[in-house]
N, C-alpha and C positions, 0 to 999 in steps of 0.2 A: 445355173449355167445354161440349163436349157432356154430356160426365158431369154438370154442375150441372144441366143443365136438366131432366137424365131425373133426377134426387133430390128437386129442385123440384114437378115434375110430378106424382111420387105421394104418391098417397094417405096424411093423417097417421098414420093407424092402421098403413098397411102400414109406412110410415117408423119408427116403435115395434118394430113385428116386425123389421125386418132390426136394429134396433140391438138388439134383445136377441137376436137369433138369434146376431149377430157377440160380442157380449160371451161368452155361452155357450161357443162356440166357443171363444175365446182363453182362456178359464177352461179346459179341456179339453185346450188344447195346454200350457199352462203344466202342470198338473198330473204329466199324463202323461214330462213332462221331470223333473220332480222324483223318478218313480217311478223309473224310466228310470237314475238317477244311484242310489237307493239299491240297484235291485238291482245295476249294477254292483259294488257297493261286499259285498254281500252273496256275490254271486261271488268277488272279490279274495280276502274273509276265508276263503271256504270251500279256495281254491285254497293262498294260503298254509298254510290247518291242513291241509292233505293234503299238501303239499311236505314239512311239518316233520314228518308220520307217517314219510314212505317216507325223511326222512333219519335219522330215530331208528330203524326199523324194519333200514336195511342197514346201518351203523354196528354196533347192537347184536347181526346176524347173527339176527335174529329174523322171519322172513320168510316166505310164499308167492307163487309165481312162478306164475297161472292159465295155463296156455296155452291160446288160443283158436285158433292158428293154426299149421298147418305147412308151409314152404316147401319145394317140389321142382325142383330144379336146372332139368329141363326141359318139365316141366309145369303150372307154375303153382303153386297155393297149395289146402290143404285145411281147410275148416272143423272145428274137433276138437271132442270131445265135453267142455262141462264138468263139472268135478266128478271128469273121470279121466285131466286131463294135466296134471300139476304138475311144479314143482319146490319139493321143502321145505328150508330152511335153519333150522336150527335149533341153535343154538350152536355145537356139535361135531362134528353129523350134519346128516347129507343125504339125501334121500329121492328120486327120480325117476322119475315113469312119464309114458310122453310116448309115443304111436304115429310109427311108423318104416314108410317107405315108399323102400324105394330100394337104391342095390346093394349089397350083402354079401359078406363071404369068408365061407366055410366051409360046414360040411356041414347046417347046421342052420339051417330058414331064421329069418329074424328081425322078428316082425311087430310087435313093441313093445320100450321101454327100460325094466326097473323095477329098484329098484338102490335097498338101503337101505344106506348107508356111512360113513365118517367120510372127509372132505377131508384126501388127506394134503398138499395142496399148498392155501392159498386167500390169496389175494392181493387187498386191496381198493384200485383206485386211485378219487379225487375228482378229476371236470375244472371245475379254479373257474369258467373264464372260461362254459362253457355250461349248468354246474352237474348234471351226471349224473353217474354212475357206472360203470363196468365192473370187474368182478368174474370174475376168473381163478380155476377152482377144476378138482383131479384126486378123483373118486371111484371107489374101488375096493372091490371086494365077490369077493372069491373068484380067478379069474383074469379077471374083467372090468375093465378099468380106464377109464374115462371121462373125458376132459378138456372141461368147461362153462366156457365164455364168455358172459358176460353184461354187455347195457350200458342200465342202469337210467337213467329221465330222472327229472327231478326230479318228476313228478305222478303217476309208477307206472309209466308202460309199458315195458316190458322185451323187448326182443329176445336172442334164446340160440340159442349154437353150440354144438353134443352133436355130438363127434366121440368113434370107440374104435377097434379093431383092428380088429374084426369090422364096422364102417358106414363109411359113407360122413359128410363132414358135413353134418347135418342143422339146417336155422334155422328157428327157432320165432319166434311172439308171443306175448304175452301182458300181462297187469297184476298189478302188486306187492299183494297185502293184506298186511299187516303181521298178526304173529304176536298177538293181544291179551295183556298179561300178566292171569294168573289175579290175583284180590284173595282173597288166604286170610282166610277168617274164621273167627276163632278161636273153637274148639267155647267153648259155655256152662258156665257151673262148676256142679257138680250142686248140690242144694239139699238140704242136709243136713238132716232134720228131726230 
């Protein structure tokens, strides 16, 4: 009852202002809800076409593994540099430099992994029900031989176990970019005059 009295009481002019102040408003929240819903909707698409890249991307063995990060048993985790710790997958071949921090056999110390090879072993299993990947692969290059474990999620990020004779093993992170394929275009026919 109180409420009636104090709406009653003022001013008609002011009565005008709150009801176009309140209409305003509710135009504002409705809007904003509709916006709200379409970029959801704009996220979802962008999430799915990146899902369907990193599944066509490790399927077709066409791939780069960034690493941004690397795990030490007892010290924590190190920021890496990008642009110089990868892993490349590339049809047949495998490519890897990735910095190394940790214990070592032998006489020679070991302060990074780089190792351009062919997989004599590579193994791709699919987990439906969580929808990632793990990718079991042996890369050998001279008498170094390296066994890479990796477990790809479905939106790119990838974690990897780089175990050899000579380290310790070491876990990385990083995200998948997919390998672009080139679009050949075909040279121009010359122009006979």
């Amino acid at each position: 009852m109180e409420f009636v009295s104090i709406i009653t009481n003022i001013h008609p002019m002011k009565k005008l202002l709150l009801i176009v102040l309140a209409v305003v408003c509710l135009a504002q929240f409705t809007a904003s809800g509709k916006t709200n819903s379409s970029d959801r909707n704009k996220r979802y698409e962008k999430k799915v076409a990146r899902q369907e890249k990193v599944k066509e991307a490790v399927e077709s063995k066409s791939y780069v593994i960034e690493l941004d990060r690397l795990y030490m048993s007892r010290y924590g985790n190190i920021n890496l540099s990008s642009g110089r710790n990868y892993i490349i997958i590339k049809g047949n071949s495998a490519a890897i430099s990735a910095g190394y921090m940790g214990r070592q056999r032998g006489l020679i110390p070991v302060a990074g992994i780089r190792l351009n090879g062919k997989p004599s072993v590579y193994k791709l299993h699919k987990n439906e029900a969580k929808g990632n990947y793990r990718v079991e692969m042996e890369v050998t290059e001279g008498s170094d031989t390296f066994h890479i474990t990796m477990t790809i999620s479905e939106n790119g990020n990838c974690s990897a176990i780089i175990s050899g004779a000579k380290i310790d093993n070491t876990r990385y992170s990083g995200n998948l970019v997919p390998i672009e394929k080139k679009k050949t275009v075909p040279e121009p026919d010359y122009i006979k005059l």
